[in-house]
VOKELO-755590 format. One record per residue (C-alpha): x, y, z; residue in three letters. Coordinates in steps of 0.2 Angstrom, whole numbers, plus 5000, padded with zeros to 4 digits. Each point is the difference from the previous one (the first is absolute). Layout:
<pts>
XYZALA/...
</pts>
This chain:
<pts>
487048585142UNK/501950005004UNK/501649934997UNK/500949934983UNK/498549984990UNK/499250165005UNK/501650084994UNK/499849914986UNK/498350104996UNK/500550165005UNK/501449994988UNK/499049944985UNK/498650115005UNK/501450154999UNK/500849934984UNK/497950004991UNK/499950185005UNK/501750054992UNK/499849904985UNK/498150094999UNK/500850165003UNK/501050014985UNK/498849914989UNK/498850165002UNK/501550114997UNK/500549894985UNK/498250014995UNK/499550205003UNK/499950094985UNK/501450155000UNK/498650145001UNK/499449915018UNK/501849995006UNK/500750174996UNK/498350065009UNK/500449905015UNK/501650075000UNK/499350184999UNK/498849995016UNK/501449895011UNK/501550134996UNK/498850154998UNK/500350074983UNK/499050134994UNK/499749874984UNK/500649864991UNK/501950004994UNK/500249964980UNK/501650005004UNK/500949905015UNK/501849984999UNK/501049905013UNK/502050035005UNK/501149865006UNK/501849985000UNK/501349834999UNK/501750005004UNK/501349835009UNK/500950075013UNK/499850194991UNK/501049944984UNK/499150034982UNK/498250095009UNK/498850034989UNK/498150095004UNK/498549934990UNK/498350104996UNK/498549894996UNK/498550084994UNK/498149975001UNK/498550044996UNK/498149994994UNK/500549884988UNK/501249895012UNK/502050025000UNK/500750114985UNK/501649914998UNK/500750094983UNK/500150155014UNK/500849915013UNK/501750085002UNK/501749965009UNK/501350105009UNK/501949954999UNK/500450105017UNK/501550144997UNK/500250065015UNK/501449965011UNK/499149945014UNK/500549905018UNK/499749804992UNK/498249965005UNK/499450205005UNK/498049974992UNK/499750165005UNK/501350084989UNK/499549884986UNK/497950055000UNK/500750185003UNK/501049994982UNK/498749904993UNK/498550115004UNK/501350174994UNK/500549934985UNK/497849934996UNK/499450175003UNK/501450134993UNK/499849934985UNK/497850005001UNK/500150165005UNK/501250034985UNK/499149904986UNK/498250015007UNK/499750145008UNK/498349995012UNK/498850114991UNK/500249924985UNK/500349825008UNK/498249925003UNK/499249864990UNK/498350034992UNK/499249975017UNK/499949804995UNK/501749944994UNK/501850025010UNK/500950154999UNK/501850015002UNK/500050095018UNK/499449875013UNK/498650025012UNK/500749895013UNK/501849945007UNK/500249835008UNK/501849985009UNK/500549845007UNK/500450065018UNK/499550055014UNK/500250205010UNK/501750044995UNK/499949964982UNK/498350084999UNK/501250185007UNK/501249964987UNK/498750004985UNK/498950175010UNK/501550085000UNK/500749984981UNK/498350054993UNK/499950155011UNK/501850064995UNK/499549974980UNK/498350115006UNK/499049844996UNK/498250015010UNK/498249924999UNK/500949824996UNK/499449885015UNK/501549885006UNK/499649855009UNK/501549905010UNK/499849824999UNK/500849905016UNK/500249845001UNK/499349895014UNK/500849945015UNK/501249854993UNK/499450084983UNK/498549905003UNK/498750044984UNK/498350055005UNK/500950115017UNK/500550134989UNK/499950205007UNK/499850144989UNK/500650165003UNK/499450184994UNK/500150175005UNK/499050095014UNK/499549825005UNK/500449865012UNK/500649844993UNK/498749894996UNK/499649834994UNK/498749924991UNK/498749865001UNK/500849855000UNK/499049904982UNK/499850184994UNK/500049994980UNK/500950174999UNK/501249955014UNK/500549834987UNK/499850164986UNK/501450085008UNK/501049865003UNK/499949954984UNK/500950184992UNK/501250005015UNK/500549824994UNK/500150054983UNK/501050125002UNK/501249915010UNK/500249874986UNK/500450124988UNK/501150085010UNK/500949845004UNK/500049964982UNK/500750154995UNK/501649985013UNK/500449824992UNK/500250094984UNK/501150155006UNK/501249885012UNK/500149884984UNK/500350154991UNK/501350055012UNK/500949845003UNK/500349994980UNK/500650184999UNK/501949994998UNK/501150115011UNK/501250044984UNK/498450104994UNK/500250145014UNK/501850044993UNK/500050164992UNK/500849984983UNK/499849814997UNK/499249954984UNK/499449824994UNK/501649994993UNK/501350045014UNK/498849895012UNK/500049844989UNK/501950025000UNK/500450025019UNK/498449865002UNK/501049894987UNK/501650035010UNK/499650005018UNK/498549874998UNK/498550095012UNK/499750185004UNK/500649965021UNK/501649954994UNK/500350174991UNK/499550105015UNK/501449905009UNK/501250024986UNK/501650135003UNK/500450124988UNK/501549914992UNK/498649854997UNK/498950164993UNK/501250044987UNK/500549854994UNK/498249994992UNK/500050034980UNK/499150174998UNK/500150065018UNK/501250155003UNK/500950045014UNK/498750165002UNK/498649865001UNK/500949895011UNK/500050125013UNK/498250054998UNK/499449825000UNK/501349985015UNK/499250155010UNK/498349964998UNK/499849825006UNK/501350065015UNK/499350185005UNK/498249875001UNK/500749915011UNK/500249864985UNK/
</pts>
């Protein structure tokens, strides 16, 4: 009835009703999840067509915003799609990431796929989404209201996805508009449904930042110089060794190169030291 063993219960009685909790997730068929999710979040009827934004950046270096998408027939991943961030944004500012995320998604829908004509046959995905899951909580849920209201976008429900105290699993709170913040059942099959897309998306969003910091790392800072060629390059590489010891090099260095002109020493020279090279 108390002490060490009786914690001892408690915790594998806990640990059971987790493990229960998502084996009836796992094991719901699509159509009973999705209709969960329409009478918990109140939608006026099951989405075809979920798509879920997260974003993944170190430190705000090589950030990149992932879409995942979902539907009847379970995660659609030939349409998932990934954002190489543009903007020169404060490192680590989310907010401006989902902003040009969300601008760049639906300027081009509105674009390619105009409304009236964007609806699947009334059983298989369209390309206009019936549903937005954000990973975050008020603020980024005012961020993604507020791009779709400048683009003119209405009647697309967004739900904000915010983690639990200590990112805890199961404490999530959900954000929507016109409604206090809310939480669901803990063992609720749509709650481990949600869960599921937000992690989903955050895998892919994280896969997709490992490819573009690789990316980055390998890019050489000699390809940014206006006016170098394969052949110029090789020949200042073959001289000086790596590309950091050409940004360091003066101009007399520069010019002593076979195949670089004075002209081209100085525009070399000038970009790696107007930089801050």
């Amino acid at each position: 009835q108390r002490g060490e063993k009786k914690d001892m219960v408690d915790h594998a009685l806990a640990n059971a009703r987790e493990a229960l909790g998502r084996e009836l997730a796992e094991t719901a068929t699509q159509e009973r999840l999705l209709s969960g999710l329409t009478e918990r979040f109140g939608l006026a009827a099951p989405p075809k067509r979920i798509e879920v934004y997260d974003n993944s950046h170190i430190m705000g270096t090589s950030p990149v915003g992932a879409m995942i998408v979902a539907g009847p027939e379970g995660f659609a991943k030939s349409q998932y799609r990934k954002f190489n961030i543009r903007s020169d944004l404060t490192p680590g500012d989310d907010y401006g990431m989902m902003r040009e995320m969300l601008g760049r998604r639906f300027a081009r829908l509105l674009k390619e796929a105009p409304r009236e004509a964007a609806g699947g046959d009334g059983e298989t995905m369209g390309p206009w989404p019936d549903l937005l899951l954000i990973d975050g909580g008020k603020g980024q849920l005012a961020a993604a209201t507020a791009v779709l209201a400048e683009l003119g976008v209405t009647g697309v429900p967004l739900i904000g996805v915010a983690k639990g105290p200590e990112r805890d699993a199961g404490k999530e709170t959900f954000h929507m508009a016109g409604r206090e913040p809310f939480m669901l059942q803990p063992r609720d099959p749509v709650l481990y449904f949600v869960q599921r897309l937000r992690d989903e998306a955050h895998r892919f969003a994280i896969g997709s930042h490992r490819t573009r910091r690789k990316n980055d790392m390998a890019r050489n800072p000699l390809d940014e110089v206006a006016g170098i060629g394969p052949t110029r390059k090789r020949a200042l590489l073959q001289h000086f060794g790596t590309a950091k010891a050409v940004s360091r090099a003066s101009m007399e260095d520069l010019i002593a190169v076979q195949g670089i002109s004075a002209q081209m020493a100085k525009l070399i020279y000038d970009h790696f030291h107007e930089n801050g090279g």
